[in-house]
N, C-alpha and C positions, 0 to 999 in steps of 0.2 A: 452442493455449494462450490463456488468458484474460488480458487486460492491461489493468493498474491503471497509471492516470496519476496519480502524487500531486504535492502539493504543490502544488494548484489554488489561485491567487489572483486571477482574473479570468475573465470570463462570455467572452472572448475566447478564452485561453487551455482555458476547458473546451469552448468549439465544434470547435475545432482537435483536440482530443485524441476527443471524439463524433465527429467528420464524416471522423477519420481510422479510425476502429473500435473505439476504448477500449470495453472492458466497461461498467469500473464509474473514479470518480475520485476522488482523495484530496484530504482538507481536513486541516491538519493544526494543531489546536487549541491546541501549545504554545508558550507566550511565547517560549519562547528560541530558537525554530525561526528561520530568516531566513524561512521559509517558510509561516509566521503568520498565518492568517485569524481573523479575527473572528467569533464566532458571528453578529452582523447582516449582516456583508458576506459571509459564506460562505450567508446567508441569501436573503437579496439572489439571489445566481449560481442557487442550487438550483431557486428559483423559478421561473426561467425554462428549466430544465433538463427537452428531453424524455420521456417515457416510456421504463421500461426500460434506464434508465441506473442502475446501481448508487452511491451517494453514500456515501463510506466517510469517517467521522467518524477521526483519531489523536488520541488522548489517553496524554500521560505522566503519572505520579505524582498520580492523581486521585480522586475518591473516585467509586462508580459514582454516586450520588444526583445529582453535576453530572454525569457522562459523561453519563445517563437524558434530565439536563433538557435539555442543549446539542443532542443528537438531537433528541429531540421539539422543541424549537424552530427548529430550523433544516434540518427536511425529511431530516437523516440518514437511509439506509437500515441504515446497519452500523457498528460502535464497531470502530474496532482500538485493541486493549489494548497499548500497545507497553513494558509494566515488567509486576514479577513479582507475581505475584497468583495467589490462592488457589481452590480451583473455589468455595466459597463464595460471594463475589465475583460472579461470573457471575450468580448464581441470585440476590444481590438489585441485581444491572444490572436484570435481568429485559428485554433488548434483544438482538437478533440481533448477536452479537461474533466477532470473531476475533483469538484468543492470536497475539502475536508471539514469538517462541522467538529471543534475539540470540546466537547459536551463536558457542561458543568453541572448540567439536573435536566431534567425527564421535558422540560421544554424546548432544550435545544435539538432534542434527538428528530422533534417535528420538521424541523427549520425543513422549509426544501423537500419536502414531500412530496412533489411531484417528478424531482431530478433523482437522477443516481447519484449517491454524495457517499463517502466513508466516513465513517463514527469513530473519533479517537478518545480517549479518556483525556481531561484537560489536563495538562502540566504545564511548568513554569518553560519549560525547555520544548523543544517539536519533536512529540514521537519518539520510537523505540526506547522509552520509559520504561517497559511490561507494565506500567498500569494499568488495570483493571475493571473497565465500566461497569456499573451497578445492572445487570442483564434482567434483573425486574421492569427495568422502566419501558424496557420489550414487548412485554406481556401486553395483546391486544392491541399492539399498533401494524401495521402492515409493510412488513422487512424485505417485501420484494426487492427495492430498491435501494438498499442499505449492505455497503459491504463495510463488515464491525471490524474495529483494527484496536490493539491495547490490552496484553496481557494475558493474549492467547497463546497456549503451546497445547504437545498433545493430550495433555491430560484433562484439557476441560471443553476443546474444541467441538467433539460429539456430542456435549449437552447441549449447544445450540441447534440442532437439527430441526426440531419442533418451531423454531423460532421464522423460519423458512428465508433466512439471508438468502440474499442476490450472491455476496460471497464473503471471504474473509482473507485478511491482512495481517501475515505475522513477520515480526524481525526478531525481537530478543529469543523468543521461545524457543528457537530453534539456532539458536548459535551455541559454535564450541568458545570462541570469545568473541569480545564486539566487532563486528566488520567479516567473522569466519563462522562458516553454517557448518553445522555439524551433519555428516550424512546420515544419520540414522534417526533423528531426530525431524529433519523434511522429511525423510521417508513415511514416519509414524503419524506426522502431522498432517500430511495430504492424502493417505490412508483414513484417517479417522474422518477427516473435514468430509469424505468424497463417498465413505462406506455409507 
């Protein structure tokens, strides 16, 4: 499985999350996130970030013209689109994206089954809740293309093995407090996602 470390706010923090096996890591562009970078200081980290690290831009309720501009200036490789939005939309992003789908029952998990989309647990708020998707509703649908994100940490990550995710998505689980990752905690969690 493939594992996204988000809610990257330090050149510290994203070493520990690379040097532990992270894929790709999250920046997550909303004000009201505690987990809030700045397009110049998410700028700042990217730069100094090696090759082949995937750099995943979050934007809520935005229009693509600034999702477009915020990527191109700050080294994004990938927009996640985490509110509801039209395919339209997409096509004048005109940027490599990925739809978040915040699942409220076993129908929405469908939605989009032919794209790569991430699966969040629905809340009143966007993301890094740790809530916790019903992983029943998994059973016998085809997860290739579904990276699961909400209320993952290491202690239950390795039960999805079987399930055969594309990849996975963690913020809270692996923080010493909101906005700061704990290193031993990415260590255990991208060990377990990866063993």
């Amino acid at each position: 499985m493939r594992v996204k470390i988000c809610g990257i706010t330090s050149l510290e923090d994203a070493f520990y999350a690379i040097d532990s096996g992270a894929d790709a890591l999250g920046f997550v562009f909303y004000p009201q996130s505690p987990r809030y970078i700045t397009p110049e200081n998410a700028s700042e980290i990217i730069k100094n970030l090696p090759p082949f690290i995937e750099k995943v831009a979050l934007f809520v309720n935005e229009t693509a013209q600034h999702i477009r501009s915020v990527c191109l200036s700050t080294g994004c490789t990938l927009a996640q689109i985490h509110f509801d939005v039209s395919e339209p939309f997409f096509q004048t992003l005109g940027f490599p994206s990925l739809r978040v789908i915040r699942a409220q029952c076993k129908e929405d998990i469908l939605q989009y089954s032919d794209h790569y989309r991430l699966i969040d647990a629905y809340c009143e708020g966007y993301g890094g809740s740790g809530k916790r998707l019903n992983i029943e509703w998994f059973e016998n649908v085809d997860c290739s293309k579904i990276i699961l994100a909400g209320g993952l940490d290491s202690s239950n990550v390795a039960s999805l093995k079987s399930y055969g995710f594309y990849g996975v998505d963690v913020s809270s689980g692996v923080e010493a407090s909101k906005g700061k990752k704990d290193p031993l905690l990415v260590q255990s969690f991208i060990q377990k996602a990866k063993a």
